[in-house]
N, C-alpha and C positions, 0 to 999 in steps of 0.2 A: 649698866642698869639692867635689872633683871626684868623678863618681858610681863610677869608678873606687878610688876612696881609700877608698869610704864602702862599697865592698862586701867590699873588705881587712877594715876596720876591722869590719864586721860577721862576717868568718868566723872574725877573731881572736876578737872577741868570744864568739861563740858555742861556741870550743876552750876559751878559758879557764872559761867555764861548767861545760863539762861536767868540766874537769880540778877543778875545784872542787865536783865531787860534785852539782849540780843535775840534775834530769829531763830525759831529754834531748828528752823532746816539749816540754815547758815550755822548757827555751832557745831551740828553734827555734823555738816560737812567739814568743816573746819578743824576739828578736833580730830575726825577721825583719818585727814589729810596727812597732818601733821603726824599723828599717828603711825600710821600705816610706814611714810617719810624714816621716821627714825625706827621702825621695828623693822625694816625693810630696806630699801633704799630708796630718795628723792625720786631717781628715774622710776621707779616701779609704783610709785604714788601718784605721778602723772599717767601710766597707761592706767591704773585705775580710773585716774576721774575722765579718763577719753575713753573706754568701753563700758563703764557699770551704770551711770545716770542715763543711757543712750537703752541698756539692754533690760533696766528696770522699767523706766518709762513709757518703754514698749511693748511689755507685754500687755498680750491682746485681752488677760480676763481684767485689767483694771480698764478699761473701757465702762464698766459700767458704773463708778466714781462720776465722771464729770455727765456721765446721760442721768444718771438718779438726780446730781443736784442741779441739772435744768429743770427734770422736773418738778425738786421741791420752788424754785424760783418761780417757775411757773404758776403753781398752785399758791404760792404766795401772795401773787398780783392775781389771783384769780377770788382770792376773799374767802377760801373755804374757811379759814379757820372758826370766825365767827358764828356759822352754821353749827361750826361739829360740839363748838364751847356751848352754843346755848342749848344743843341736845341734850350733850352729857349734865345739864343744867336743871335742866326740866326732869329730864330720868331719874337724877338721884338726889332729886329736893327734900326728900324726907331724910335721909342723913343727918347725921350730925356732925357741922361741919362741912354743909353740901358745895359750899362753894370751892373749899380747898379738895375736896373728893371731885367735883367734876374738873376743878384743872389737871390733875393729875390724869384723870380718865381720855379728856380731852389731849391731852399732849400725846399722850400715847396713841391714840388715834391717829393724829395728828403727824407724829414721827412715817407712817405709815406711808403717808403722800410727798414727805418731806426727805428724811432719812440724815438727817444733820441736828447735832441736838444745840448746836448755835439758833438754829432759824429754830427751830423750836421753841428753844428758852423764850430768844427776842417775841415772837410772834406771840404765844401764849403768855407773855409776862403782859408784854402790852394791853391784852384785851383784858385778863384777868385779875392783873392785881388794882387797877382803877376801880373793877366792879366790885371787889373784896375791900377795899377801904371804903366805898360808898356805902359797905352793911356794918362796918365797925369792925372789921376783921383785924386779931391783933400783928403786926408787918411781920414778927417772925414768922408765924401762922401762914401768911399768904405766901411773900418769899419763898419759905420754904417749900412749900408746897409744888410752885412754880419751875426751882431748881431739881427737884426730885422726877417732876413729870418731865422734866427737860434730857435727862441722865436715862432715865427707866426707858426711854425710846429705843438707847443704844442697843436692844433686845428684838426688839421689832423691826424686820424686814422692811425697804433695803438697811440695812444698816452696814455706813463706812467701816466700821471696826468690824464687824464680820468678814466683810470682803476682803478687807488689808488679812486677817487673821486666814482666812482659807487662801491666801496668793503664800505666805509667809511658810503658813505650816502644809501645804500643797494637799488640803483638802476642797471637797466639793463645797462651792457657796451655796448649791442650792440644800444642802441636809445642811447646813450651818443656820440656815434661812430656817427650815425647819425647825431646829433644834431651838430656837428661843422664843418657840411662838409659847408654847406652856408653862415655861419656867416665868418668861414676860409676863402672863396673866397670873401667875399665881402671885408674882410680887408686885401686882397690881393692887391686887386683893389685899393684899398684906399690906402695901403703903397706908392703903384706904382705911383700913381695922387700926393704922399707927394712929390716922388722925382724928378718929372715933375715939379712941384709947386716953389720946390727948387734950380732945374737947371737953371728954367727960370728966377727966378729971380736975381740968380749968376753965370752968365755963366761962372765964371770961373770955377768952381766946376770942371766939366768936359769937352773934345771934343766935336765938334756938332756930329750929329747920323749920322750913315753910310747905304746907302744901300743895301739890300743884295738880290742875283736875286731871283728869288722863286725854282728855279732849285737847288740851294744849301737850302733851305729851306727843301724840302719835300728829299733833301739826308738826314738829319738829323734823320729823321723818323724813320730808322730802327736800327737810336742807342740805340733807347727808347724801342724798344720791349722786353726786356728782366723785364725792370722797368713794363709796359702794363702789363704782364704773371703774375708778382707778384700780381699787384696789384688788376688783375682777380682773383685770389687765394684768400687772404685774405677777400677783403669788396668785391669782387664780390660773394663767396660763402658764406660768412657770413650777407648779406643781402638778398642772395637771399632764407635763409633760411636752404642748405645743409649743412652748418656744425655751431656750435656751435664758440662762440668766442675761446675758447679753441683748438678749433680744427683746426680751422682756422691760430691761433698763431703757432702751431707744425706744418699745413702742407706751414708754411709761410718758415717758418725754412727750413723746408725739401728741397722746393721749391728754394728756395737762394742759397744750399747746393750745388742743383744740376747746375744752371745756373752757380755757380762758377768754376763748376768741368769742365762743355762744354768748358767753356773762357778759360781752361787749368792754371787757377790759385790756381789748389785745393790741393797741394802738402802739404803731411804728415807733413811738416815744419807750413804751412801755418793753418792747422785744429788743431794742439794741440795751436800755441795760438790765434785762433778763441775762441779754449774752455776754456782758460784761463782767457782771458779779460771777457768774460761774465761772469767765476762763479765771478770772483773779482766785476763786476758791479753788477751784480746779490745780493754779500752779502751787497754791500755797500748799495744797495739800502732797501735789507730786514731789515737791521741794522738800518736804519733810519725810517723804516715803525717800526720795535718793539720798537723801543725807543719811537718814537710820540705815540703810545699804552698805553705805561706806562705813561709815563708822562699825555698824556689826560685823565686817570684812576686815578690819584695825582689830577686833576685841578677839575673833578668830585666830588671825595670826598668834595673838598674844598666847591663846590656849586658857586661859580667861575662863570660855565657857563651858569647856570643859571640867577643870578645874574645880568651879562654883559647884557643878551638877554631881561630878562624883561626893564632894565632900557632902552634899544634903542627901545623894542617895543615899551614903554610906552611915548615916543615923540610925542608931538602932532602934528604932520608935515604933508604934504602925503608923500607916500613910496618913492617916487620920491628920496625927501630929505633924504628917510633911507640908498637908494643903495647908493645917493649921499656919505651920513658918512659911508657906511659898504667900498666904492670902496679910499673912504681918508685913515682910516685904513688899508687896503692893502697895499696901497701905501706904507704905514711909515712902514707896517710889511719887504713887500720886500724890501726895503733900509736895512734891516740888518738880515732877514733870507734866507732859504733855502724853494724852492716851496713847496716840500714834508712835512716837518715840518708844516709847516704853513699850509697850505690844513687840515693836519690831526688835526690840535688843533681848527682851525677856522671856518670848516666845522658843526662840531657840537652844536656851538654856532648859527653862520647865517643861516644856512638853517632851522630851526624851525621858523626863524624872517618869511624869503623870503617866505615862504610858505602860513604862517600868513596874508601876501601882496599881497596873489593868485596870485603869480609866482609859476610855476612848477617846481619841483626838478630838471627836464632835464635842464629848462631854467636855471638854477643857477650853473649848473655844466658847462658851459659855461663859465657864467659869471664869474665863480670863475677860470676858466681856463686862460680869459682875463688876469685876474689882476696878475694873475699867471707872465703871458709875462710879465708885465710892471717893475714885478721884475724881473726879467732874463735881463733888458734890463738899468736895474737904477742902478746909484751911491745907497753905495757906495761896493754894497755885486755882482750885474749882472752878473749872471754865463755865462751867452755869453760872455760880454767885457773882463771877465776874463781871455777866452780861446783865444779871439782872442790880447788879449796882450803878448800870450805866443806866438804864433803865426807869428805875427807884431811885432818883439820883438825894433825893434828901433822908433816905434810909443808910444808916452806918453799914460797911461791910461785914462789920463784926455781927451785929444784929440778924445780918444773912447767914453768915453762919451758923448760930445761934440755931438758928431756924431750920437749917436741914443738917444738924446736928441728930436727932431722933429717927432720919432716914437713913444715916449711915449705918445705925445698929439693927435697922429692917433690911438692909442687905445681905449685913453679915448673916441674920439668921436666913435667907434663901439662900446666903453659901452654903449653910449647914446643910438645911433642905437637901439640898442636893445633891451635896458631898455622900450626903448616908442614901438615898434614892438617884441615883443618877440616870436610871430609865426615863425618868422627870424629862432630862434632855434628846436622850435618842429614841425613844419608842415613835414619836411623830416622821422623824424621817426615815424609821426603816419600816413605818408602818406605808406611806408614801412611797419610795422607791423599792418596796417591795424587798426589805433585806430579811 
């Protein structure tokens, strides 16, 4: 068997795994075991899994994984969300469509203090699609809305897939951190114009907008302050150069800790399973970082990713056309993987392309974070819509769909954006670390 055949055979292997409901750190370990086993030999598959899970786990920059989501846990059981919801609530009542424009707004804020677009989804699906059905809001309308704000966080600092993406592609997390603060707000903005776009030309979707006096506006203000402090902590100390990302992520923690404790919701009940849910997210997450390890180290042997990389450099196209096939590929990968996975096997294939095409490694770690969202947000794997059908449980999934259907195509065009402007991504961080 050629080593080509055998690394086909192992990523089929590994789709059908997951399409059959297996863990998906356990397939990639599993596949890429076995793997590695027959491109190599038995013995040399075993010193694998006794030095790689041991030397991936342990590097010292993913420490700020499991301190970011104590502090989104934290801030969870601390209640902010509902402050930040009826801010963004109040501020953008005159919209059309205000309620699905400030969930979106809201989440994103939200991502902010959390950095996990599960606890996102769940936490803003919860407060927001109740108050969206109580004005007549139509479920795609809301749904959707909820899923998209849940996806568009992955952009806003901390965010996991940034961090995993600068450990992978051995860039700075903090100009990574930078780099999607702009492009974030702009397809904020662009979500928000989607659902203006779509009210208006379905009024029934939702009620007309209400107005709100500015007296109840600027009350709103001081529900946010606790969200402000955080977020002065993390990216304001961490850009302004006092503390390191690491440092940053534990005094985020810390930080969260305390603000939960002032709101009198920090009771002994409430801290062991703060610490609970994180180590469990914490392993789930590191279990899928050491399985994509191995596995990616099986698809190397094969020469796999090499292989893929010359045949798509070697296109005679402009690059235009390459991000065009590298962002189709995504596409069809998120319809049936997991973000993480796919970042980590895919990463090291395309970014030698992108580079190739004088795009910057920051600019692609965007880009790659992009496509990221649009599989969080697509049939038929969308770990948002997933959550929010556990959620909306008498809502069809298909109907979920349905509904951030119209987000996928406002993605695509901020890849566009981008693709043709990519200072979009780097001017913030080298305007920041002074490059």
């Amino acid at each position: 068997m050629s080593m080509m055949t055998l690394a086909v055979l192992g990523i089929v292997a590994f789709l059908v795994l997951i399409l059959l409901g297996m863990n998906i750190g356990i397939s990639l370990l599993l596949v890429g075991t076995i793997g590695y086993a027959l491109a190599v030999s038995p013995s040399a598959a075993l010193g694998l899994l006794r030095s790689l899970p041991a030397s991936q786990a342990g590097t010292y920059a993913l420490m700020v994984i499991p301190m970011f989501i104590i502090m989104g846990n934290f801030t969870f059981h601390a209640g902010l969300s509902n402050g930040l919801y009826n801010f963004c609530n109040k501020w953008l009542s005159r919209l059309p469509g205000n309620l699905a424009c400030s969930t979106v707004a809201a989440s994103t804020g939200f991502h902010v203090i959390c950095g996990s677009i599960a606890a996102t989804t769940a936490t803003m699906g919860t407060i927001a699609i109740p108050e969206m059905r109580k004005y007549g809001y139509d479920d795609r309308l809301a749904t959707g809305s909820v899923a998209m704000g849940g996806a568009l966080g992955n952009l806003i600092p901390p965010s996991t897939l940034l961090i995993v993406y600068g450990i992978v592609a051995e860039q700075s997390i903090g100009r990574l951190f930078a780099a999607g603060i702009i492009p974030a707000i702009i397809l904020l903005v662009l979500t928000i114009i989607t659902i203006i776009i779509m009210v208006t030309i379905k009024p029934n979707l939702c009620p007309p907008p209400h107005k709100t006096p500015w007296i109840e506006r600027f009350k709103t203000i001081i529900e946010i302050i606790p969200i402000l402090i955080l977020f002065l902590v993390v990216l304001g100390g961490m850009f302004s150069g006092l503390f390191t990302v690491n440092e940053a992520s534990a005094l985020g923690a810390l930080t969260a800790a305390i603000i939960t404790a002032i709101k009198g919701r920090l009771t002994w009940k409430n801290f062991v399973d703060i610490m609970q849910k994180s180590v469990q997210t914490s392993a789930m997450t590191f279990l899928i970082i050491i399985g994509a390890a191995v596995f990616c180290t099986f698809l190397n042997i094969t020469g796999f990713p090499e292989k893929l990389a010359s045949m798509i450099a070697g296109l005679d196209v402009s690059k235009y056309v390459i991000i065009l096939i590298m962002t189709i590929i995504y596409l069809i990968l998120g319809a049936v993987m997991d973000e993480l996975p796919m970042m980590m096997m895919t990463v090291p294939i395309f970014l030698p392309i992108a580079m190739g095409l004088d795009f910057s490694p920051i600019w692609f770690g965007v880009y790659v974070v992009l496509c990221m969202e649009m599989g969080a947000i697509a049939p038929p794997v969308g770990l948002a819509c997933f959550i929010l059908a556990g959620i909306a449980k008498d809502v069809p999934l298909g109907t979920i769909y349905r509904g951030a259907v119209p987000y996928i195509i406002t993605i695509l065009v901020m890849i566009a954006i981008l693709t043709f402007w990519p200072d979009l991504a780097t001017f913030l961080p080298d305007l920041i670390f002074n490059e």
